[in-house]
C-alpha positions in Angstrom: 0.0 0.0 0.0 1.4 3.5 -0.9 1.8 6.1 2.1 -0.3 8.4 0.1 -3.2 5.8 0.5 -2.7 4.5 4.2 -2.5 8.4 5.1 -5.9 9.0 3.5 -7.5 6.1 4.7 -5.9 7.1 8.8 -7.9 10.5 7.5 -10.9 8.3 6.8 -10.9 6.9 10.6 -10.3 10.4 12.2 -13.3 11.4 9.8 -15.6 8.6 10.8 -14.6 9.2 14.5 -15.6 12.7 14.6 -19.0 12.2 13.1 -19.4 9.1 15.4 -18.5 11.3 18.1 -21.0 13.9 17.5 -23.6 11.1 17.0 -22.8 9.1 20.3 -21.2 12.0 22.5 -24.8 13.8 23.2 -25.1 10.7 25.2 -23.7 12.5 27.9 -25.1 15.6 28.0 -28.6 15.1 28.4 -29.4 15.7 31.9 -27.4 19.3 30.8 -30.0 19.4 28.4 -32.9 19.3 30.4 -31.3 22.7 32.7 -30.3 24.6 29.7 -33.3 24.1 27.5 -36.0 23.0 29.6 -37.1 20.0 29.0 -37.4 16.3 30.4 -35.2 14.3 30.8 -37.5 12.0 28.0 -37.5 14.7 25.7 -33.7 15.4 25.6 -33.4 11.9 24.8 -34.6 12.2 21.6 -31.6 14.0 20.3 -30.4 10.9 20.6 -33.5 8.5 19.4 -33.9 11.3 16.7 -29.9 10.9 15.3 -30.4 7.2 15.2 -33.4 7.1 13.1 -32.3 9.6 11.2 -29.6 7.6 10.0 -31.8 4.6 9.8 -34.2 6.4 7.5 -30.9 7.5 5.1 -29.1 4.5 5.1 -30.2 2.9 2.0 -31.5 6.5 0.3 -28.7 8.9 0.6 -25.8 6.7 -0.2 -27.6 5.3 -3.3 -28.3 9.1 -4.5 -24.9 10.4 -3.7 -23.5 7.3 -5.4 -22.7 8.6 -8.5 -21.1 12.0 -7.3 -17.3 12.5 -6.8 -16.4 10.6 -3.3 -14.2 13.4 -2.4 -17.1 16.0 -3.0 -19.5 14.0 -1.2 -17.4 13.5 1.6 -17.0 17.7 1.8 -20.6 18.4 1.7 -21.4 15.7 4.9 -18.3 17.6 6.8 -20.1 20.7 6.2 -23.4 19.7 7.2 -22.1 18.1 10.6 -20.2 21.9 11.0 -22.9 23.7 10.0 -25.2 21.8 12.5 -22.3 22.0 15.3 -22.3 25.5 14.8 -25.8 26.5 15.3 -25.7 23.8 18.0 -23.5 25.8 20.1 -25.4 29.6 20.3 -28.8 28.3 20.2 -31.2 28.4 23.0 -33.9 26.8 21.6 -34.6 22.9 21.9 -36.0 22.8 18.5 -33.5 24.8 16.6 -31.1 22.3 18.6 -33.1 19.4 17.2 -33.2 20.3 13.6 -29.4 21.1 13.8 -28.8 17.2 15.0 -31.5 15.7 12.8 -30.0 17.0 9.3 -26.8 15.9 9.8 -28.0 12.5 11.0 -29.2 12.0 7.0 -25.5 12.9 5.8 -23.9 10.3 8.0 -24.8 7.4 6.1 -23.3 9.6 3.0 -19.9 10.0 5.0 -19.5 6.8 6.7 -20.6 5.0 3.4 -18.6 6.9 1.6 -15.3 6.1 3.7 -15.8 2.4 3.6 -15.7 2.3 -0.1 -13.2 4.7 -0.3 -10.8 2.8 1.4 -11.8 -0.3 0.0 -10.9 1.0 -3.0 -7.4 2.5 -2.2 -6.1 -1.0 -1.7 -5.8 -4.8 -3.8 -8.8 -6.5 -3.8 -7.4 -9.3 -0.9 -6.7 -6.2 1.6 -10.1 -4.5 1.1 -11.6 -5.6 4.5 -8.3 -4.8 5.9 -8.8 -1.8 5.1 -11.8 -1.3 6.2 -11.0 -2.5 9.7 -9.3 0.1 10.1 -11.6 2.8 9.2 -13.9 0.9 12.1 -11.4 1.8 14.7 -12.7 5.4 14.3 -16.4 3.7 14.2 -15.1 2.3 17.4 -13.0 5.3 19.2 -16.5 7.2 18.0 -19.0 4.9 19.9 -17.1 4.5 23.1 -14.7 7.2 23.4 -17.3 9.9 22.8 -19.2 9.7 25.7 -16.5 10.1 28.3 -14.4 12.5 26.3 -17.8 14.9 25.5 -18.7 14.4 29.4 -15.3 15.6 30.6 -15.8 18.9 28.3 -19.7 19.6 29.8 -18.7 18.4 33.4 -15.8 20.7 33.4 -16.6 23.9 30.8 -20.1 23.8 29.3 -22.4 22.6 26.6 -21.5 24.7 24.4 -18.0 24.1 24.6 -19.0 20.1 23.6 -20.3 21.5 20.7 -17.1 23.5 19.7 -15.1 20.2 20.7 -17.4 18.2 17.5 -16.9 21.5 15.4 -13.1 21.7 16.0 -12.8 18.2 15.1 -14.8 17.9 11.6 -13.6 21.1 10.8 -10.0 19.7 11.4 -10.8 16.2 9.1 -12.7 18.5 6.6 -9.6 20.8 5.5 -7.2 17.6 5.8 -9.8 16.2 2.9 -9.5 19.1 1.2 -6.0 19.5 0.5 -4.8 15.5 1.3 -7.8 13.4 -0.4 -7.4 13.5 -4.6 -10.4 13.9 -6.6 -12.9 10.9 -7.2 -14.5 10.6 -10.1 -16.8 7.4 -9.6 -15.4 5.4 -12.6 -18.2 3.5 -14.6 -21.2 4.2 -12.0 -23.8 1.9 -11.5 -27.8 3.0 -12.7 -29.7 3.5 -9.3 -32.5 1.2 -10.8 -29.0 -1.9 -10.5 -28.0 -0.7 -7.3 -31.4 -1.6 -5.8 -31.9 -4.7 -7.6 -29.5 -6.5 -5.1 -33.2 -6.3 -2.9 -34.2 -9.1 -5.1 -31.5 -11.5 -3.6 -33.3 -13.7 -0.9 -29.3 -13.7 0.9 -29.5 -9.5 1.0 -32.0 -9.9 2.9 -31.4 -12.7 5.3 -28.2 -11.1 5.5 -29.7 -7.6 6.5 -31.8 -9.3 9.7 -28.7 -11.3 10.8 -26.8 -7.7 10.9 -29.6 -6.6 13.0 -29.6 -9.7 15.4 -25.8 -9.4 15.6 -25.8 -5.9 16.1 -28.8 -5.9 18.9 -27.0 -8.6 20.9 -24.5 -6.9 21.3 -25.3 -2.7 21.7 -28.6 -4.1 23.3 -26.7 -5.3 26.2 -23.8 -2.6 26.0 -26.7 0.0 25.8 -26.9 -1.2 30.0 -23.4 -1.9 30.6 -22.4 0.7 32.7 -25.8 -0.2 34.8 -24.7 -4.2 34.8 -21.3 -3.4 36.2 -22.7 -0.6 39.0 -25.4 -3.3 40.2 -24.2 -6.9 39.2 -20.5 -6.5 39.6 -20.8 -3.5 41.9 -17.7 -1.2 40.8 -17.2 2.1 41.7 -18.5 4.8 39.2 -14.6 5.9 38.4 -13.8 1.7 38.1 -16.8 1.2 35.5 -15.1 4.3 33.5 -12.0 2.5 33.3 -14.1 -0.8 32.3 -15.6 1.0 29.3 -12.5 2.2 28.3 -11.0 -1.1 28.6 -13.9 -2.4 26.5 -13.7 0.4 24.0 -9.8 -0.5 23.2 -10.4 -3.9 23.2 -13.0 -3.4 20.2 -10.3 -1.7 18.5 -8.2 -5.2 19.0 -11.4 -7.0 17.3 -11.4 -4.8 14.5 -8.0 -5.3 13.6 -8.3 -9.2 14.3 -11.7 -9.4 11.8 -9.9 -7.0 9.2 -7.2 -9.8 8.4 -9.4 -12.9 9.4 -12.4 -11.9 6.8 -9.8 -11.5 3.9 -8.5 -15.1 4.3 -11.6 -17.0 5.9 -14.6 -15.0 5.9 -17.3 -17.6 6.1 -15.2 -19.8 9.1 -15.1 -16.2 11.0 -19.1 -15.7 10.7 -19.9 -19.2 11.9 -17.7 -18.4 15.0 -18.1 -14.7 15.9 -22.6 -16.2 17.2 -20.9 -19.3 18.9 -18.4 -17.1 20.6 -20.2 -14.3 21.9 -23.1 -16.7 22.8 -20.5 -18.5 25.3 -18.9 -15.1 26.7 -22.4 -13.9 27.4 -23.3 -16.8 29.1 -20.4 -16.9 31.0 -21.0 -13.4 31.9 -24.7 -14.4 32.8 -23.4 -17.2 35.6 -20.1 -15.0 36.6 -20.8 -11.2 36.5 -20.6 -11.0 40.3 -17.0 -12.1 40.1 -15.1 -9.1 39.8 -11.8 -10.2 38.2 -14.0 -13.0 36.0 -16.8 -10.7 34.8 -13.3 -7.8 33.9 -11.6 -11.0 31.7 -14.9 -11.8 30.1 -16.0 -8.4 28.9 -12.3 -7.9 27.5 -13.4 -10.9 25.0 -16.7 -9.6 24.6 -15.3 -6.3 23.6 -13.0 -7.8 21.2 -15.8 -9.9 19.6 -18.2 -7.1 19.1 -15.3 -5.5 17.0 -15.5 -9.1 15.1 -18.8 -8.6 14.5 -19.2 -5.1 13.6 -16.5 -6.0 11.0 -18.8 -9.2 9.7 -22.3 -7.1 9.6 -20.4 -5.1 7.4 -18.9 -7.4 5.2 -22.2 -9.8 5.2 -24.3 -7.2 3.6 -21.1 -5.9 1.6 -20.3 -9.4 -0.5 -24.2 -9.4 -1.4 -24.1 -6.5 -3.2 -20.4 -6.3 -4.8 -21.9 -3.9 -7.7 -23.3 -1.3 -5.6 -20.6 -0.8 -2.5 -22.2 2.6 -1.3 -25.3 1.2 -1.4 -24.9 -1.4 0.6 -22.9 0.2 2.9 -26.1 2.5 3.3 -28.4 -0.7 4.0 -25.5 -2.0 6.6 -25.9 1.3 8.2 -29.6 1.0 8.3 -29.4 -2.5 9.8 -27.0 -2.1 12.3 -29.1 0.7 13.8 -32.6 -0.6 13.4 -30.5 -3.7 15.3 -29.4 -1.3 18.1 -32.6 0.1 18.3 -34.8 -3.5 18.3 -32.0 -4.8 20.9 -32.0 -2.2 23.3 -35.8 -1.9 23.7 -36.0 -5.7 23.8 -32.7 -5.7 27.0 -35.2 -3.1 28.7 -38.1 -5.2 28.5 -35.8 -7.8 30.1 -34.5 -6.1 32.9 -37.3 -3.9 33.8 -39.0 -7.2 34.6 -36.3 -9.4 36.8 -32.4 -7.0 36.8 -29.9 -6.2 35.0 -28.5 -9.5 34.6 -31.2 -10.8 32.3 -30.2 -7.8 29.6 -28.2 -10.9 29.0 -31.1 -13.2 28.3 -32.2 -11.0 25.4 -28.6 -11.1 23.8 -28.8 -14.8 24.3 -32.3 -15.1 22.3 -30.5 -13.3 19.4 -27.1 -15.0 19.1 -29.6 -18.4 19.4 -31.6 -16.5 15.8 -28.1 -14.9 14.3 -27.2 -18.9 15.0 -29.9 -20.3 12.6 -29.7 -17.2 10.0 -25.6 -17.8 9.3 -26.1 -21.1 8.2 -29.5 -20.0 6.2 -27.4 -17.2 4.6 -24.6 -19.3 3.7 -26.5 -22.0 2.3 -28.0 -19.7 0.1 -25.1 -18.4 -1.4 -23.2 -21.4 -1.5 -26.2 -22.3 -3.8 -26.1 -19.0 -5.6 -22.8 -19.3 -6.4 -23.4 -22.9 -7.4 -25.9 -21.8 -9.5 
């Protein structure tokens, strides 16, 4: 790989972090919410709620229309959104204006994220392309559980507003880097929009898109509780479960960079395990989480196997639709977030009913389904291939 490439696709992770991070680190400032704006606690939520299906609503739409545009320039125009909306987000004082300014960039981040998988799938020989996209996930990673604490030191120490300058600061940062680092390009030879959409007719797309959602609840279902589990099951100390997460958080980062070289070589062998694997950790978590030091060693695999298997949603819906890449990047995007969404609500059915613990219960129902749907999936495109 040439410098040139490997320093644009380490832009590509920075890029994907930032707009992760503006996504995920609102977490954290919620309660801020409710004193500076006025509102519940329920109703600051949905800057949350409201991001999420956002980006579930764009996923397969906004990739497929940007598709045939110049990656650089649709890369540019996202960045701008996401500063745009940072911007307004930081001198506004009303919850609405503050909603529209998260909802609209929500619609570009399936353009950006999409955007950067291909891209750097592209920048590489065919047999590295997952590699390569591994490593953009780091940022998806860093993003997801870095963004919380990092955004809740910034309000807990300065302000709200100052959050919002921290998400500005940092797209602003990746967009001039993309400006004057990433080349023009051109999408060579693009694909009609009525071709791209056509993968919908394979029967494996679409098994493919509810196993990314079982894998993908199991596992940000339960993580959506986490902190919760390890306050009331394994009763750590509020700075002890920071550390935990953070623990967790890097250890994705080791998953990533395990799936990157382990779906290049044996992509189907890693898909079959990654259910088997984190059905067994999750167990063991179930019988052990009152362990201290056992309950620490198991989520340290359970953090490296979501990174598996954020890597294998993406490459399941990915090798179904090998013609339309931003496309089905978009429907990856979609999944995975519907799955979040469908996991956490079905963990808080769980545990409003017994305890925490049993969040586990629900993750254990889906990895049994994801189970049943890998072999579906790859018998049906052993058969297509066959065929």
């Amino acid at each position: 790989m040439r410098k040139s490439h490997q320093l644009i696709i380490n832009l590509l992770a920075l890029g994907v972090f930032g707009i992760i991070n503006t996504e995920m680190g609102v977490v954290s400032t919620l309660s801020t919410v409710t004193k500076l704006f006025g509102v519940s606690l329920s109703t600051a939520g949905l800057l949350v709620s409201g991001f999420a299906l956002g980006v579930a609503a764009a996923g397969p739409t906004m990739p497929l229309l940007f598709s045939k545009v110049n990656r650089k320039t649709a890369m540019v125009i996202s960045l701008e959104v996401f500063i745009l909306g940072n911007v307004v987000s930081i001198f506004t004082h009303s919850f609405t204006v503050l909603m529209v300014a998260r909802i609209i960039p929500a619609f570009f981040q399936p353009v950006y994220t999409a955007t950067a998988f291909s891209m750097a799938a592209s920048l590489v020989d065919k047999g590295k392309a997952q590699q390569a996209v591994a490593q953009v996930f780091i940022g998806v990673s860093a993003g997801m559980v870095l963004g919380v604490p990092i955004t809740n030191f910034i309000v807990s120490h300065y302000s709200f507003a100052a959050a919002m300058a921290f998400f500005t600061l940092v797209n602003a940062l990746v967009l001039v880097m993309t400006m004057f680092i990433v080349p023009s390009m051109p999408v060579d030879n693009p694909v009609s929009y009525g071709d791209q959409v056509r993968v919908l007719k394979k029967p494996a797309m679409w098994v493919a898109i509810v196993l990314v959602m079982m894998f993908n609840g199991s596992v940000f279902g339960f993580f959506s509780y986490l902190a919760d589990f390890l306050a009331t099951v394994t009763h750590l100390s509020a700075n002890a479960v920071s550390a935990v997460l953070m623990v967790y958080g890097l250890a994705n980062i080791v998953g990533n960079i395990i799936a990157g070289r382990v779906l290049s070589t044996h992509p189907r062998d890693l898909i079959r395990l990654v259910p088997v694997l984190a059905f067994a950790a999750y167990f063991a978590l179930f019988l052990t989480g009152n362990i201290t030091a056992l309950a620490l060693i198991i989520l340290t695999l359970i953090g490296i196997i979501s990174g598996l298997i954020n890597n294998a949603d993406q490459y399941l819906i990915n090798s179904e639709a090998t013609t339309a890449p931003d496309f089905a990047n978009g429907l990856f995007l979609t999944a995975a977030n519907l799955g979040t969404t469908i996991g956490t609500a079905f963990c808080g059915a769980m545990l409003s009913h017994f305890n925490t613990r049993f969040a586990l219960v629900s993750s254990l129902c889906m990895l049994v389904v994801s189970f049943g749907l890998v072999t579906i999936q790859q018998k049906i495109s052993s058969n297509h291939v066959t065929d």
